[in-house]
MIGUDO-594435 format. One record per residue: residue in one letter; x, y, z of N, C-alpha, C in turn. Coordinates in steps of 0.02 Angstrom, whole numbers, padded with zeros to 5 digits, always signed. Example, Ala and Ser with C-alpha at 12.3 -4.5 7.8 and 13.67 -1.06 7.14 Angstrom:
BEGIN
a+00660-00284+00390+00615-00225+00390+00660-00165+00390s+00642-00112+00354+00684-00053+00357+00645+00002+00394
This chain:
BEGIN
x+01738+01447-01976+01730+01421-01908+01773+01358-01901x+01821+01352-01839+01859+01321-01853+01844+01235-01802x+01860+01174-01797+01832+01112-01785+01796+01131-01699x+01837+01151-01663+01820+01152-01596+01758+01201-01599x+01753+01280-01638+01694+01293-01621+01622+01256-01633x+01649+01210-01703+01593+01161-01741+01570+01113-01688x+01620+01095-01641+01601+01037-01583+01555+01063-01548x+01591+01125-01505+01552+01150-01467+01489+01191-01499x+01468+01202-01549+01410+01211-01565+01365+01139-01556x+01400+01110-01595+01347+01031-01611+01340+01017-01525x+01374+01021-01487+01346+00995-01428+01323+01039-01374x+01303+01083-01392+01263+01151-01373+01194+01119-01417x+01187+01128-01452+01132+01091-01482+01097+01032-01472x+01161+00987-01447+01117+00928-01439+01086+00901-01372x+01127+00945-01323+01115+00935-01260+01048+00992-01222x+01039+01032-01294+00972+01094-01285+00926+01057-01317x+00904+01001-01324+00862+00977-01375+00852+00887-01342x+00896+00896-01307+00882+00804-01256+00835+00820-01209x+00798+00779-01183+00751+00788-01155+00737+00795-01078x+00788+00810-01080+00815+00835-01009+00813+00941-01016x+00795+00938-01083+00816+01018-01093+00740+01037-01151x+00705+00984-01101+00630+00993-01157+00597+01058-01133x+00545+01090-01176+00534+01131-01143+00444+01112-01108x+00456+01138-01056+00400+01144-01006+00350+01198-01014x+00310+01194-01067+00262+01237-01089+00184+01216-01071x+00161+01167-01033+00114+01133-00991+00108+01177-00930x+00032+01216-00930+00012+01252-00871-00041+01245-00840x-00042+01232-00797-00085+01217-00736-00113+01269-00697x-00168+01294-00690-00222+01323-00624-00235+01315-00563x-00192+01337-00523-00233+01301-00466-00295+01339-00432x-00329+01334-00367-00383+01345-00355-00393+01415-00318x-00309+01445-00288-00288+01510-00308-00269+01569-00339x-00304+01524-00412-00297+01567-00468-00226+01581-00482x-00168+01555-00449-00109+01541-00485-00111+01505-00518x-00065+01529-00589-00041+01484-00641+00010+01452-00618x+00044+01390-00640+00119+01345-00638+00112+01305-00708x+00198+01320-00734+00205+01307-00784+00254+01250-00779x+00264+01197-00815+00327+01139-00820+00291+01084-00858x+00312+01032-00852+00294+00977-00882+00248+00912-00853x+00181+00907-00853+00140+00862-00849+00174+00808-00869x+00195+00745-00833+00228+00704-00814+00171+00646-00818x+00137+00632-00758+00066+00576-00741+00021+00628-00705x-00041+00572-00701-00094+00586-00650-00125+00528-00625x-00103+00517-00573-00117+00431-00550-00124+00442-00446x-00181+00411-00432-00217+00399-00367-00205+00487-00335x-00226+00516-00385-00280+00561-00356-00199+00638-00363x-00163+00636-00381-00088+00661-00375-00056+00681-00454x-00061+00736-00474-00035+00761-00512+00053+00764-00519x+00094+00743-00567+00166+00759-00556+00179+00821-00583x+00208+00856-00585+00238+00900-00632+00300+00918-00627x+00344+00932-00671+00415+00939-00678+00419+01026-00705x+00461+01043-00674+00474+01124-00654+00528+01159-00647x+00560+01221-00671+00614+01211-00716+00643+01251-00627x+00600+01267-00582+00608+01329-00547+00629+01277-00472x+00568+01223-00461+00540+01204-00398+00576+01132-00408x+00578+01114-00467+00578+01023-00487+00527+00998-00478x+00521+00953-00452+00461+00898-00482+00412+00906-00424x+00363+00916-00455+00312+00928-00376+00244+00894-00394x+00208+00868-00342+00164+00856-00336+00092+00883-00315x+00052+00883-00357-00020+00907-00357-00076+00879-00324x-00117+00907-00290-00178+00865-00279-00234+00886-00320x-00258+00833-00345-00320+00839-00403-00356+00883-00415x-00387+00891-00345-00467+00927-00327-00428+00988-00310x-00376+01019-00332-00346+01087-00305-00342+01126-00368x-00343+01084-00441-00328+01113-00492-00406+01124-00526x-00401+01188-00558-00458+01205-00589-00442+01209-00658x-00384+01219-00688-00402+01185-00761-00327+01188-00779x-00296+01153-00840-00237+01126-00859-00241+01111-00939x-00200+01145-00969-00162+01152-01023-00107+01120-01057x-00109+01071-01106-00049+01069-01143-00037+01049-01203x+00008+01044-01243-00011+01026-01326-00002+00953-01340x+00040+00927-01278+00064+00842-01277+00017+00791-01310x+00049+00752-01320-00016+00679-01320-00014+00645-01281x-00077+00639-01255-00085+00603-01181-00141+00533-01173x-00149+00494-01138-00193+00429-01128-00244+00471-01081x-00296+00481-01074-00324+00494-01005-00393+00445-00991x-00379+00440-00964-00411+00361-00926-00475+00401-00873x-00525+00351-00878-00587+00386-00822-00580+00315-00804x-00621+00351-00747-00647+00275-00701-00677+00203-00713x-00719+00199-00773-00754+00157-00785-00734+00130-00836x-00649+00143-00850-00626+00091-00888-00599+00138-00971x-00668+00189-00971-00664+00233-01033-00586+00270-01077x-00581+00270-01115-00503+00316-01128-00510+00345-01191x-00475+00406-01155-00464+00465-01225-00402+00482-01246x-00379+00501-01301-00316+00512-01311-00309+00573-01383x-00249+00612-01335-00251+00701-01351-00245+00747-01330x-00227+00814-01354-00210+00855-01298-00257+00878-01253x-00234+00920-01210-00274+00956-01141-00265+01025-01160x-00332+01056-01174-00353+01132-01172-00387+01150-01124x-00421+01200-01113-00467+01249-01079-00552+01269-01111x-00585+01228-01090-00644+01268-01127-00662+01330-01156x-00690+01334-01180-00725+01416-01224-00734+01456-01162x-00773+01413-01126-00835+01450-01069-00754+01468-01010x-00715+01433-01004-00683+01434-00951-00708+01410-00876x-00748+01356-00904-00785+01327-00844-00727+01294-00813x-00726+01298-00742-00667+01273-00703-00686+01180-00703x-00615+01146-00662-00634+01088-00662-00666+01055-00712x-00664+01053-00773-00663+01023-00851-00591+01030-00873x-00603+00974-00916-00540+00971-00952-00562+00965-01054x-00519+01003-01088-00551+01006-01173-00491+00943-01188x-00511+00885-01225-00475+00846-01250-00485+00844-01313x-00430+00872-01356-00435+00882-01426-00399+00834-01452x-00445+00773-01502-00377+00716-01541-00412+00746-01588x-00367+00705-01650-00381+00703-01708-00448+00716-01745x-00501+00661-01730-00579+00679-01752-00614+00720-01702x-00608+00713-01657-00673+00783-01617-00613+00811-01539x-00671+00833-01510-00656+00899-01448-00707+00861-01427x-00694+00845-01338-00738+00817-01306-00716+00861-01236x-00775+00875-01193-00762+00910-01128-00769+00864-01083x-00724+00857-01034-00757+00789-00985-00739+00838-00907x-00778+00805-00853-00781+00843-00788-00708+00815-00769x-00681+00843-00727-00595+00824-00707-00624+00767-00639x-00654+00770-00613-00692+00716-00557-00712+00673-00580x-00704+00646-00643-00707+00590-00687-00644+00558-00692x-00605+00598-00706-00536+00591-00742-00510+00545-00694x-00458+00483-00689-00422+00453-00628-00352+00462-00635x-00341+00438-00715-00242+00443-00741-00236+00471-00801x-00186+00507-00817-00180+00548-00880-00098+00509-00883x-00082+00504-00944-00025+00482-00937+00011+00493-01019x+00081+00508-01005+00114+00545-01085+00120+00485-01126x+00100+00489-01183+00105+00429-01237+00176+00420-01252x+00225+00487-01237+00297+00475-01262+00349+00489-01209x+00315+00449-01149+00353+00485-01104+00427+00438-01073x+00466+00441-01070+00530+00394-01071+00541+00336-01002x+00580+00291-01027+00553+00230-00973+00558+00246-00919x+00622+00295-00886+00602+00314-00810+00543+00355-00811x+00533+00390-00836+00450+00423-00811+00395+00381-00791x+00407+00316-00806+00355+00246-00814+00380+00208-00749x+00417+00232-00710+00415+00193-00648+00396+00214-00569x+00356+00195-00540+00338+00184-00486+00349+00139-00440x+00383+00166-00386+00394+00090-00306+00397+00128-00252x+00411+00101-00219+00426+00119-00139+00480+00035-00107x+00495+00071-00064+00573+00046-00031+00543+00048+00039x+00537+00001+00083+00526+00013+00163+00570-00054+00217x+00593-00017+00266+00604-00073+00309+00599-00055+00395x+00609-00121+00440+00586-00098+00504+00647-00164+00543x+00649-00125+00629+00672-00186+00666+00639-00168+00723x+00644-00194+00761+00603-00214+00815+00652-00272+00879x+00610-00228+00947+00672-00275+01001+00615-00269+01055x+00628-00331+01090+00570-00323+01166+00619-00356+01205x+00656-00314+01257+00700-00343+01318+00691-00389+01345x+00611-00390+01378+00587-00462+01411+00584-00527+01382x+00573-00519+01316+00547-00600+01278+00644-00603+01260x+00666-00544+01244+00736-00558+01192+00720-00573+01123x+00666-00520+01075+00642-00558+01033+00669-00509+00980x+00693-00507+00924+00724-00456+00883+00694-00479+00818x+00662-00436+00764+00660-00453+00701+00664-00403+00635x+00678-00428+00612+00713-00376+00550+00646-00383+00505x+00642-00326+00450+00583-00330+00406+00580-00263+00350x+00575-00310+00302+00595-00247+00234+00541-00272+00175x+00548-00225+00145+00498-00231+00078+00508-00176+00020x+00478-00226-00035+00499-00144-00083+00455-00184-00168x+00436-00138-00178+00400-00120-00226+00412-00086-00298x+00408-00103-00365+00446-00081-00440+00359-00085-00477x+00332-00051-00493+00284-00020-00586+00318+00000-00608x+00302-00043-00679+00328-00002-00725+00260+00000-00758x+00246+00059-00794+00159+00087-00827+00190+00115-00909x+00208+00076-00941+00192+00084-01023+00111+00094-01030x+00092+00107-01111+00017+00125-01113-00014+00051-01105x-00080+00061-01070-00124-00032-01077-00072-00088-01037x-00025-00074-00993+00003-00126-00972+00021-00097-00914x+00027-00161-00870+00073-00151-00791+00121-00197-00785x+00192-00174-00740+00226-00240-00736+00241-00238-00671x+00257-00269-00624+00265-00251-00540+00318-00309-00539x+00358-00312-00494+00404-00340-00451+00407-00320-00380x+00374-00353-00346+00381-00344-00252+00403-00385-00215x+00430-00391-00153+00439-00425-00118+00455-00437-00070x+00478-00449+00010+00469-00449+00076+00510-00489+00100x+00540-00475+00153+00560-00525+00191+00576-00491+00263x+00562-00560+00312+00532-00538+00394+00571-00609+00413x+00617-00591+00461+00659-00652+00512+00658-00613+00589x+00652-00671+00611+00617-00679+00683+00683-00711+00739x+00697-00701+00787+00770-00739+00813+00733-00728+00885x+00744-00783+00911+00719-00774+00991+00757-00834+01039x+00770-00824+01110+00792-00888+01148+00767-00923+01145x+00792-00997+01123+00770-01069+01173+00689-01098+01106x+00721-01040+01051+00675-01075+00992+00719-01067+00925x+00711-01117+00846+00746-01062+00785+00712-01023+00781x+00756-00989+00753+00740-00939+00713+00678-00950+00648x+00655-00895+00648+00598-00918+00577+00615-00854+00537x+00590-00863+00481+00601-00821+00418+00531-00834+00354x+00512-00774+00336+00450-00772+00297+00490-00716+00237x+00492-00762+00166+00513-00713+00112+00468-00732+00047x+00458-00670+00003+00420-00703-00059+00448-00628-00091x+00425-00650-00165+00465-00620-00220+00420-00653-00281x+00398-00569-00300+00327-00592-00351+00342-00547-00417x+00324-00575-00455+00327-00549-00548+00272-00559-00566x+00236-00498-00580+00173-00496-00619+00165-00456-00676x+00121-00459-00721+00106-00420-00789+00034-00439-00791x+00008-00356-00817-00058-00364-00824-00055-00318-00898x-00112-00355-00969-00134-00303-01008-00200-00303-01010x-00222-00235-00994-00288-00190-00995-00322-00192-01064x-00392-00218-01070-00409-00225-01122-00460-00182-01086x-00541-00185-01139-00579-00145-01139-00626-00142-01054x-00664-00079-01044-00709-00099-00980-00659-00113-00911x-00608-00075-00915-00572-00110-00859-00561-00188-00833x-00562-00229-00883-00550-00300-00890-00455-00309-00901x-00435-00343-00883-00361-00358-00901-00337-00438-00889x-00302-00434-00937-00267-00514-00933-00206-00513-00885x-00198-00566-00851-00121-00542-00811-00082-00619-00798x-00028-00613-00788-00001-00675-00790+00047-00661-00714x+00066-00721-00713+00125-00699-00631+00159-00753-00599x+00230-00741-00589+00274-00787-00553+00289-00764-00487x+00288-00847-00443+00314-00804-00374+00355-00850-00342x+00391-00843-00292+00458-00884-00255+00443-00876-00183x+00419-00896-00133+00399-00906-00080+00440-00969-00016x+00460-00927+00028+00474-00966+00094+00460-00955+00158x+00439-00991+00190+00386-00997+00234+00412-01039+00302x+00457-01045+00331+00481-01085+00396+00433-01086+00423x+00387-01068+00444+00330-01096+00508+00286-01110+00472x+00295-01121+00422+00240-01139+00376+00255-01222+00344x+00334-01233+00361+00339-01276+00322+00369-01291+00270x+00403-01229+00237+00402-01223+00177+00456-01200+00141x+00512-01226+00137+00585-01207+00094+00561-01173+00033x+00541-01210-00010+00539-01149-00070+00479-01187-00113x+00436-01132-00130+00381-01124-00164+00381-01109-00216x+00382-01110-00288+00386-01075-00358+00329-01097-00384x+00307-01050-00402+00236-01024-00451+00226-00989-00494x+00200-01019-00548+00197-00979-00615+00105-00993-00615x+00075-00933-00663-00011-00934-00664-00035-00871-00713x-00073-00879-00716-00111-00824-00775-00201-00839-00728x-00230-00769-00759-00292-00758-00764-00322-00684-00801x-00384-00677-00764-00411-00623-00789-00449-00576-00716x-00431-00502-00740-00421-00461-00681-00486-00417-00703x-00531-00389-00666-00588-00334-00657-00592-00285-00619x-00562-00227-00631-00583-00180-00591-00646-00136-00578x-00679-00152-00516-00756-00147-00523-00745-00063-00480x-00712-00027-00465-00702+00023-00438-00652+00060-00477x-00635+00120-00480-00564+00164-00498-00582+00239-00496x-00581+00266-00424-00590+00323-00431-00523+00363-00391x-00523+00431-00387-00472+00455-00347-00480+00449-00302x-00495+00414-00241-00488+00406-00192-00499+00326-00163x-00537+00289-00206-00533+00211-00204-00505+00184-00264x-00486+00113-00260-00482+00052-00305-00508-00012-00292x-00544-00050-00327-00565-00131-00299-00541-00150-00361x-00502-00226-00366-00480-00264-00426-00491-00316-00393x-00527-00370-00429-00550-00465-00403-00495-00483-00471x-00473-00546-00452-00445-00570-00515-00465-00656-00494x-00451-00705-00538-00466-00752-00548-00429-00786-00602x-00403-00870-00579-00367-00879-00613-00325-00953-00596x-00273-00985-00625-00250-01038-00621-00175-01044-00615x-00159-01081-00564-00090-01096-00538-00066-01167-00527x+00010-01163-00556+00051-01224-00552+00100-01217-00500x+00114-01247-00456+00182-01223-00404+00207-01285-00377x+00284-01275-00375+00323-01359-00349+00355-01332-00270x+00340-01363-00233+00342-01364-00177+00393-01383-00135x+00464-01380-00082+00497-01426-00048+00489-01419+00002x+00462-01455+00062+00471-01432+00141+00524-01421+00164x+00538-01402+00217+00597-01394+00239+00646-01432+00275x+00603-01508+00281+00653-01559+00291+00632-01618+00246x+00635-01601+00195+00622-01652+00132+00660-01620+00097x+00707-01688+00061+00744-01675-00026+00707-01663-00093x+00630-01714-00078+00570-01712-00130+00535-01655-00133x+00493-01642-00181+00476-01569-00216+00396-01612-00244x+00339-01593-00221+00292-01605-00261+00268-01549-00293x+00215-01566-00351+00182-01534-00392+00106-01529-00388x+00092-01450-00394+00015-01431-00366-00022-01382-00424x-00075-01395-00436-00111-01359-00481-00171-01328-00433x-00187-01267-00430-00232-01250-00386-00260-01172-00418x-00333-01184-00412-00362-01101-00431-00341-01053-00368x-00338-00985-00414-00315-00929-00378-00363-00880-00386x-00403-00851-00330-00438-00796-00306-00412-00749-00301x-00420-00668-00292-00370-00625-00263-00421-00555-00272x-00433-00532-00222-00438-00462-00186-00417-00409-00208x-00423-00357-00218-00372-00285-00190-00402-00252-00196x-00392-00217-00116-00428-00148-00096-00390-00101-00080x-00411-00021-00119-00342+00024-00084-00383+00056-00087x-00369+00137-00028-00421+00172-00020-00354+00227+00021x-00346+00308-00027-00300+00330+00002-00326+00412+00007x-00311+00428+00045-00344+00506+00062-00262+00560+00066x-00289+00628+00023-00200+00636+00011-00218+00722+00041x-00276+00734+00083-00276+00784+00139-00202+00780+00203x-00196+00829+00223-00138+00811+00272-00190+00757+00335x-00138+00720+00364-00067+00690+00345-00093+00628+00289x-00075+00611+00252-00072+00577+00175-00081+00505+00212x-00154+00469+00195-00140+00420+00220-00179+00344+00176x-00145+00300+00181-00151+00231+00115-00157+00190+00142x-00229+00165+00129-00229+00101+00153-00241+00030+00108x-00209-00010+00092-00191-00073+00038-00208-00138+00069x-00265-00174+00062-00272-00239+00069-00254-00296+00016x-00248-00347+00023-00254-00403-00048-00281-00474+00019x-00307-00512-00043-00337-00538+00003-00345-00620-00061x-00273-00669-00048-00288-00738-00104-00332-00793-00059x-00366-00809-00098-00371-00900-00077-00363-00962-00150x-00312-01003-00127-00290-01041-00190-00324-01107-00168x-00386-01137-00185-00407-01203-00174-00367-01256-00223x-00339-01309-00197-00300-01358-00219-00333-01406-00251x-00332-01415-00322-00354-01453-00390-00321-01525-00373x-00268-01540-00326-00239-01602-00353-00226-01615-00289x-00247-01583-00212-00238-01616-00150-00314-01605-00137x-00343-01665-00111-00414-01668-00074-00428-01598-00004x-00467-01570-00012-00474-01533+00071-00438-01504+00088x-00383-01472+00035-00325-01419+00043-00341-01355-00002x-00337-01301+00063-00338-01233+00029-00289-01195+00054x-00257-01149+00029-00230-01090+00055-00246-01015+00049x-00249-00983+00097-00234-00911+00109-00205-00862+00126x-00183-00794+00095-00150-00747+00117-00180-00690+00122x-00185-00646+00167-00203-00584+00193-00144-00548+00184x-00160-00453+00174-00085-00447+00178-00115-00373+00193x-00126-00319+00247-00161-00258+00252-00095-00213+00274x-00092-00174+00221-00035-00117+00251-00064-00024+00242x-00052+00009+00334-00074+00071+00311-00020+00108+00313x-00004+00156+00274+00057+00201+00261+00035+00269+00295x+00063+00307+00317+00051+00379+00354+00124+00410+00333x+00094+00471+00252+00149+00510+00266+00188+00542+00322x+00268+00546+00334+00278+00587+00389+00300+00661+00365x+00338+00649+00302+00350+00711+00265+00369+00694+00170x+00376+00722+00167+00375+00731+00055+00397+00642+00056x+00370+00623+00024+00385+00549-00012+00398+00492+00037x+00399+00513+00124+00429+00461+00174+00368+00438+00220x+00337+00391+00222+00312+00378+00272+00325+00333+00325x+00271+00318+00373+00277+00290+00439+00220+00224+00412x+00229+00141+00396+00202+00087+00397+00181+00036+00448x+00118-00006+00455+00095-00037+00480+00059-00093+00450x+00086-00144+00447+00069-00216+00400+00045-00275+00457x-00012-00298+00411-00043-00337+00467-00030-00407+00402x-00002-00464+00425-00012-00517+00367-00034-00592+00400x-00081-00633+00364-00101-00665+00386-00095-00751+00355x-00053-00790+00353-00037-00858+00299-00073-00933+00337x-00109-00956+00288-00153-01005+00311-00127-01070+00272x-00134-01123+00274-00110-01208+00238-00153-01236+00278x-00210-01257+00256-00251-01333+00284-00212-01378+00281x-00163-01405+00246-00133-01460+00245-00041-01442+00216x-00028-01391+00268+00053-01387+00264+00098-01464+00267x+00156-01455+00236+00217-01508+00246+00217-01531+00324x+00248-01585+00330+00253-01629+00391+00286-01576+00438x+00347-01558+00416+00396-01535+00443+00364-01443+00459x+00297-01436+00472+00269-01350+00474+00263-01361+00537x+00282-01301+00570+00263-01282+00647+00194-01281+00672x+00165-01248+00614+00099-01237+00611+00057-01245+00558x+00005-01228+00555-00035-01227+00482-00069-01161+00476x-00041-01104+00522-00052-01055+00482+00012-01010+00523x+00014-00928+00493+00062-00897+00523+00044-00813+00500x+00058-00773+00571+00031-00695+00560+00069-00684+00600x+00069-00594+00585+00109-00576+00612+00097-00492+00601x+00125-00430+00636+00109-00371+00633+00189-00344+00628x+00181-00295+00577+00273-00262+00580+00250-00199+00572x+00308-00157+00588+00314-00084+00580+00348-00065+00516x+00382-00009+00509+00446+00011+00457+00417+00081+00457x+00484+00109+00406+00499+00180+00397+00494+00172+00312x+00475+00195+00271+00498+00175+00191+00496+00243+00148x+00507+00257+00095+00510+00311+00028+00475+00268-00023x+00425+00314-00053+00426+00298-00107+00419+00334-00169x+00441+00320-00210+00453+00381-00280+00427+00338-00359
């Protein structure tokens, strides 16, 4: 055999064996007693992925599948914090809606209406990301009021950890006033320890014109509880401590603030047609080192699929300062936007 067939063998081989050319031997039931075969990917807010050598990558709804198969090693996570790890069989009995999780020391049957996220122990870093991308503009003839408004969203989900990067920005332009502008840009990490408890830490960059507020930087840590996690809800309280240096927007000086941090989150998403998400968060940071100063942010967005991965948004946000910079329009600031966004 002479060098070129040796090449083209070796890379016949190697490109049948990358994991792009894995094989999809993971089969799924659905509640029509069709089988579908491909690759179990995640199982996260109520949505099965699967990768498919026929269809590509499609999405499942939970309560549609009656039982699922595969030899992988997997995390599967229940609601109350619990986790198993191992493959996915089929019971003896063939009782529908159970799932057989076989590790190493035992076989355990658990109801699939338990189950919240299943997730591949070896599954490669893009398989581990989750975001969405959205933006909007807006015009009213009479006022002359135009504003632009975008947002976008990055998870990344290794096992026991989260990492997020989000962030926003909304400018406002109207006659016979400035212009205002609201932007922030947040870095967080959380690791999941036992009971649905997690440690999380987080940086953020914040500007605020009617607020006052050139630039905000904040670094903080605490500890996060999720007292909810089912397929169709989430509640997480977190609690915790923050440092942030401050400049108004007509000051050269920058002070320094230590203040506890509260924080909310409610999501509650129903994935019947039309697919619809609704996401609250909800901070209050009381100020350690200014007398009678608190702040708050509200932030409620509902998403309405319009078709595969695109929806139609509605964000309600709400920013409070008892004791904003000299130079703030106000001491608090809200506002309602639209947009169009994807998310994958």
């Amino acid at each position: 055999m002479n060098v070129h067939k040796l090449f083209l063998v070796g890379f016949i081989f190697c490109i049948t064996n990358s994991p792009a050319f894995s094989q999809k031997t993971d089969k799924i039931l659905l509640d029509n007693n069709d089988w579908i075969t491909g690759e179990i990917k995640k199982l996260d807010y109520a949505k099965l992925t699967l990768k498919t050598s026929a269809a590509g990558t499609i999405q499942i709804k939970w309560d549609r599948i009656l039982q699922l198969k595969s030899d992988k090693y997997y995390e599967i996570g229940l609601g109350k914090g619990v986790k198993y790890y191992g493959s996915l069989g089929i019971t003896e009995t063939d009782d529908n809606y159970k799932v057989l999780i076989i590790s190493e020391n035992r076989e355990s049957i658990i109801d699939m209406n338990r189950i919240v996220e299943i997730t591949p122990i070896k599954s490669r870093f893009w398989g581990k990301l989750d975001g969405n991308i959205d933006g909007g503009f807006s015009y009213t003839k009479g006022s002359q009021v135009r504003q632009w408004n975008s947002s976008f969203r990055l998870d990344y989900r290794p096992t026991n950890s989260l990492t997020s990067i989000s962030g926003n920005s909304i400018f406002t332009d109207q006659p016979d006033r400035n212009a205002t502008s609201k932007q922030d840009l947040t870095i967080s990490y959380k690791r999941f320890i036992s009971k649905n408890w997690a440690y999380s830490g987080f940086g953020a960059l914040q500007q605020n014109s009617e607020l006052g507020i050139n630039l905000r930087s904040s670094v903080g840590f605490g500890i996060s509880k999720s007292w909810l996690k089912s397929n169709s809800q989430r509640f997480i309280t977190t609690g915790g401590l923050i440092v942030n240096r401050e400049q108004g927007k007509e000051s050269e000086e920058s002070s320094n603030n230590i203040e506890g941090a509260i924080r909310t989150d409610y999501k509650i998403f129903r994935y019947s047609d039309p697919e619809i998400d609704i996401t609250a968060y909800f901070d209050v940071f009381p100020s350690l080192t200014v007398k009678n100063r608190y702040r708050t942010d509200l932030d409620i967005k509902l998403k309405i699929e319009v078709f595969k991965d695109f929806y139609f948004g509605v964000t309600f946000y709400h920013n409070l300062d008892t004791k904003p910079p000299e130079s703030a329009i106000s001491s608090s600031d809200w506002g309602i936007t639209t947009s169009i966004g994807y998310s994958f």
